[in-house]
C-alpha positions in Angstrom: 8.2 29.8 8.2 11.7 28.5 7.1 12.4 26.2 4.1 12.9 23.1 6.9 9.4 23.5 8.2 7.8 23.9 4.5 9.8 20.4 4.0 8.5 18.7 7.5 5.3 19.8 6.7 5.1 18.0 3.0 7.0 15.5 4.1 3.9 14.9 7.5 1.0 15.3 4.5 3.3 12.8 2.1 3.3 9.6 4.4 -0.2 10.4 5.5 -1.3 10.2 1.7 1.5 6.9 1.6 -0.3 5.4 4.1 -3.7 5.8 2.6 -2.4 4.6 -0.6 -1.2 1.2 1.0 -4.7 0.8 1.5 -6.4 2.6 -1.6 -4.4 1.4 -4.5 -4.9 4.7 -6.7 -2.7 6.5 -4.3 1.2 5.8 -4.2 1.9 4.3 -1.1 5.1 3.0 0.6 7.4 4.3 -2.4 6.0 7.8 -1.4 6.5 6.9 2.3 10.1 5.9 1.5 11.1 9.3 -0.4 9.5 11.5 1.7 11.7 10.0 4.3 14.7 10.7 2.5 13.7 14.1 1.7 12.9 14.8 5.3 16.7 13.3 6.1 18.0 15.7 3.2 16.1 18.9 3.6 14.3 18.2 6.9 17.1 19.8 9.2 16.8 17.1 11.7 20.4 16.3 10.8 21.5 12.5 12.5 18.1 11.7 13.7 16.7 12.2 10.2 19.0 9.8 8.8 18.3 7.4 11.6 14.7 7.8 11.0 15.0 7.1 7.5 17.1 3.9 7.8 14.5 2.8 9.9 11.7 3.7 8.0 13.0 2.1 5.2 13.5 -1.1 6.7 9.3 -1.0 7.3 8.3 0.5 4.2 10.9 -2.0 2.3 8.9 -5.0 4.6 5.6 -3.9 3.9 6.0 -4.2 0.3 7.4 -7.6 0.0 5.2 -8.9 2.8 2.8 -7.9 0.7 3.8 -8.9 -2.4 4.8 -12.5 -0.8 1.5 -13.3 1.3 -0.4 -12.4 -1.8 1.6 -14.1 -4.6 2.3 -17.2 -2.2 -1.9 -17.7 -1.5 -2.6 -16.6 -5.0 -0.2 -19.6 -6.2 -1.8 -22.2 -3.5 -5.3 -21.6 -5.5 -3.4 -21.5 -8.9 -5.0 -18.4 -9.4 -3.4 -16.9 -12.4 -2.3 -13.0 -12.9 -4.7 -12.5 -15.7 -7.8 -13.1 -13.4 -6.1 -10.1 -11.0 -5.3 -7.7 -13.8 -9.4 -8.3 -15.2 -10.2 -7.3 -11.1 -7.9 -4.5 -11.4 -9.2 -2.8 -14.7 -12.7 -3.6 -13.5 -11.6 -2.1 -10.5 -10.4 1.0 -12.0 -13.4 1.4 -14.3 -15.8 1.1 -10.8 -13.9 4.1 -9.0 -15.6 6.0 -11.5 -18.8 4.5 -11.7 -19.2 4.3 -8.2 -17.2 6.5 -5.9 -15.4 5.3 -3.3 -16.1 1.9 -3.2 -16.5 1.1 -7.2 -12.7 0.2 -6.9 -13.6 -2.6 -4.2 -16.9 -3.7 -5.9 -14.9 -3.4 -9.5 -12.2 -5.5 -8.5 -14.1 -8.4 -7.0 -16.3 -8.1 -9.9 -13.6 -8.2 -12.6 -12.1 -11.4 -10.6 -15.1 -13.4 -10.1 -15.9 -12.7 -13.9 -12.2 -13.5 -15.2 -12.5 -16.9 -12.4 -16.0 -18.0 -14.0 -14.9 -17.7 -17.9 -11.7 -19.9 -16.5 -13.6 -22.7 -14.5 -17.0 -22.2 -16.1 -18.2 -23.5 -12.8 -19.5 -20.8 -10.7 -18.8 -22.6 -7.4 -15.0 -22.7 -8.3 -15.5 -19.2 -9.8 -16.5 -18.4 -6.3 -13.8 -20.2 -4.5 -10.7 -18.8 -6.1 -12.4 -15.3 -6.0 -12.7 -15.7 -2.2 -9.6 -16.7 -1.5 -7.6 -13.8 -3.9 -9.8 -11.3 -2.3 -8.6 -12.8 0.9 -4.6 -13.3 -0.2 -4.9 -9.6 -1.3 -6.5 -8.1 2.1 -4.1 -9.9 3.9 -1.1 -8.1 1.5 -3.0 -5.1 2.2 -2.7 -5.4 6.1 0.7 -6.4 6.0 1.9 -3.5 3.8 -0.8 -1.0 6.0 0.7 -2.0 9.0 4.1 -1.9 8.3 3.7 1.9 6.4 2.3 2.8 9.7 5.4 1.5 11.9 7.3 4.2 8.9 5.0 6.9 10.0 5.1 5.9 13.6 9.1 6.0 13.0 8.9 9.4 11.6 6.7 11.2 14.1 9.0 10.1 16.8 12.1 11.1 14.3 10.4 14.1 14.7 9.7 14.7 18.1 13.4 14.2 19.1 14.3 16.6 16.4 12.5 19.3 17.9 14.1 18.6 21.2 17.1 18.8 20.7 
């Protein structure tokens, strides 16, 4: 096995963990994507192609992330929703992963965000509004940034395939 396969090969198990992580915040996601695209165009022997793939693959990875961070600062903004009650879902969020596996990081964060909306409104209806509708703003970043990270991978496995071609 030559250096240039040992690179293709972390490179492949890189953007699948960067794709995960778009998705599960604890894992880097399009950042990883994005470097493991450049190393793959550095040390990836694919020569032209790999630098083709990677200016491509950045464009998605570098669209993915501000989708994201624009549909979910533009709804969060709409319902005046402010970044304290997302950093009290995030902590919360954090704190669940450990309490309960897998989907304490879900449950935390909604949790931390309708608690952090209820001690701002004091009305639980309102509480329960705004916390709808980050959840919502921040699936909808998550999508975005999922979909676009897998256009990256997409971009890479065909980067790929005509490297071995040719």
């Amino acid at each position: 096995m030559n250096s240039e396969t040992v690179v293709t090969v972390i490179c492949g198990v890189a953007i699948v963990v960067g794709v995960a992580g778009t998705v599960i915040p604890v894992l880097p996601g399009s950042i990883l994507i994005g470097l493991s695209l450049l190393a793959w165009a550095l040390w990836g022997g694919a020569g032209t192609t790999g630098w083709v793939v990677f200016g491509i693959g950045l464009v998605f990875v570098l669209a993915g992330m501000a989708a994201g961070a624009v549909l979910t600062g533009r709804k969060l903004k709409q319902h005046s929703i402010p970044g304290r009650s997302v950093l009290a879902g995030l902590v919360l969020g954090v704190a669940g992963m450990f309490v309960l596996p897998v989907v304490g990081l879900f449950v935390g964060f909604a949790a931390g965000l309708l608690l952090s909306e209820l001690w701002r409104t004091r009305a639980v209806r309102k509480a329960l509004a705004s916390s709808w509708a980050a959840l919502k703003a921040t699936g909808l970043g998550i999508i975005a940034e999922f979909g676009l990270a897998c256009l990256a991978a997409s971009t890479w496995l065909i980067g790929l395939w005509v490297a071995a071609a040719t």
